[in-house]
C-alpha positions in Angstrom: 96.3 112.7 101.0 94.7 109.5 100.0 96.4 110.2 96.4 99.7 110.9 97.8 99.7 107.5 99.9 98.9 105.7 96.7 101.3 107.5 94.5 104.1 106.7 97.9 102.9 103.1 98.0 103.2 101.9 93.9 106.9 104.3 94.5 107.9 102.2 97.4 107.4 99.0 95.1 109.3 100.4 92.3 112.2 101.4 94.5 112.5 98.1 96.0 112.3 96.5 92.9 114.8 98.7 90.9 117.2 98.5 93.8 117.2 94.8 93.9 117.6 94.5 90.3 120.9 96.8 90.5 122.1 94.9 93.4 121.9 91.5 91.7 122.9 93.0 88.5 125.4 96.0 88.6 126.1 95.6 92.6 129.4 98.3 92.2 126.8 101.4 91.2 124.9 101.6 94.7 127.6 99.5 97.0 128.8 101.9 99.8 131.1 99.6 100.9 132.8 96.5 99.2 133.9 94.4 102.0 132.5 91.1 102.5 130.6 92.0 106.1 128.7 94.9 103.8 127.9 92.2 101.3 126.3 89.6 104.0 124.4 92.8 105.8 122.5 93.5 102.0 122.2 90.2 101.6 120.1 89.7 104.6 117.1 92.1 103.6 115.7 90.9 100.1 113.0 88.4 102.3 112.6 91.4 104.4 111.9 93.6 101.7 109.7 91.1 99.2 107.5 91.0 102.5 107.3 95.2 102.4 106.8 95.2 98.7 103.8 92.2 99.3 102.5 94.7 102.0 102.6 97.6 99.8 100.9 96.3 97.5 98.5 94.7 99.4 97.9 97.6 101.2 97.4 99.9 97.8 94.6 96.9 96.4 93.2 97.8 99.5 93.1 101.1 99.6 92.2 101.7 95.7 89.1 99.2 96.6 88.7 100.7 99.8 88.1 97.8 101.8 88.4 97.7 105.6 91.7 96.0 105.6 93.4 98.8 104.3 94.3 99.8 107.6 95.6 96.4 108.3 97.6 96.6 105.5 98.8 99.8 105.8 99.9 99.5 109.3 102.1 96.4 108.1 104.0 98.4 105.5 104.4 101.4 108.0 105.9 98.7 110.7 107.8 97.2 108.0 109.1 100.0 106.7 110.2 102.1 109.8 112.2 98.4 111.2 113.7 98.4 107.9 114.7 101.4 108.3 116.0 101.6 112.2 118.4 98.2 111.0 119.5 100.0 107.9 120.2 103.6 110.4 122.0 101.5 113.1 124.6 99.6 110.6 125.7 102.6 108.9 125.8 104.6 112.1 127.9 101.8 113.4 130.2 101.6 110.2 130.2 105.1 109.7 128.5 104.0 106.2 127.1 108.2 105.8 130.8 109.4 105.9 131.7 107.3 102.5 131.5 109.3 99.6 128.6 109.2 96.9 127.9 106.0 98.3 127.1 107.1 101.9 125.4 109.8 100.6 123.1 107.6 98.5 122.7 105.0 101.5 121.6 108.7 103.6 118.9 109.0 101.0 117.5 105.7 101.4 117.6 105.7 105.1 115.4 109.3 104.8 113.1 108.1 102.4 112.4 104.8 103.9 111.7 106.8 107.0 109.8 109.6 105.5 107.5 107.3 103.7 106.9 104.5 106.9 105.9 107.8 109.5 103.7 109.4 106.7 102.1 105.6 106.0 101.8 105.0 109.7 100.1 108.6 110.4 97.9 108.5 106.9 96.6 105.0 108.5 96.2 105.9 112.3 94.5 109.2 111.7 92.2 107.8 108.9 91.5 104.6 110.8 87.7 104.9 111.4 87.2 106.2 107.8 89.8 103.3 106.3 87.7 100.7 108.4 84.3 102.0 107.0 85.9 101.8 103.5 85.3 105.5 103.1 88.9 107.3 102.9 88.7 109.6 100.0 84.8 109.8 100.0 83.5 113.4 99.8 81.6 113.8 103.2 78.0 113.9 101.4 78.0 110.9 99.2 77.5 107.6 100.9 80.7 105.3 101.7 80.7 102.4 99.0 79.2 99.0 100.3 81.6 96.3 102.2 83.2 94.1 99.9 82.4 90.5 99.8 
């Protein structure tokens, strides 16, 4: 599982980063609506979303290294994600966003994944907490847990 959280948190950053880029860029190819109250909403979260990226990655240096803040991090970018996520869920409830063609279908998939990956984070983290804090998630039960970093 360990894998799968590391492999979910370098996605995550990719994501973010690809769909900033073709906001800025091509905005028109993932728009689900082109009015100028849609434009302000988008153009609210890029701070929001450098923070998740920044905890993402902060939370995979961790995790790859193994050191006790790990769990720190990873409940960050679990938090982060799943507000994201519950502001992104309202607004197109509200605007009826999911209803709009290919874009509302696209804006569906974002809304699931940002969820999917936030619950698994925040689970992966809680469960593991003991094991993230001793710097041993990921260490087969017989070998010793690495030292405590610096």
């Amino acid at each position: 599982m360990r894998r799968a959280v590391i492999v979910m948190l370098v996605g995550a950053m990719l994501l973010d980063a690809a769909y900033w880029t073709i906001w800025l860029t091509q905005r028109d190819w993932i728009a689900s609506e082109h009015t100028e109250a849609y434009y302000d909403f988008e153009n609210a979260f890029p701070l929001a979303d450098l923070w998740l990226g920044l905890a993402c990655l902060l939370a995979l240096v961790a995790l790859v290294r193994r050191h006790p803040s790990a769990l720190l991090w990873l409940v960050a970018t679990g938090a982060a994600g799943l507000y994201l996520g519950c502001m992104d869920l309202l607004y197109d409830l509200e605007h009826d966003i999911f209803t709009q063609g290919g874009g509302g279908a696209f804006e569906a998939v974002i809304v699931a994944i940002t969820w999917v990956f936030s619950i698994t984070v925040l689970r992966f983290a809680w469960t593991r907490r003991a094991e993230l804090l001793a710097g041993a998630v990921g260490v087969p039960e017989d070998s010793e847990p690495p030292p405590p970093a610096p």
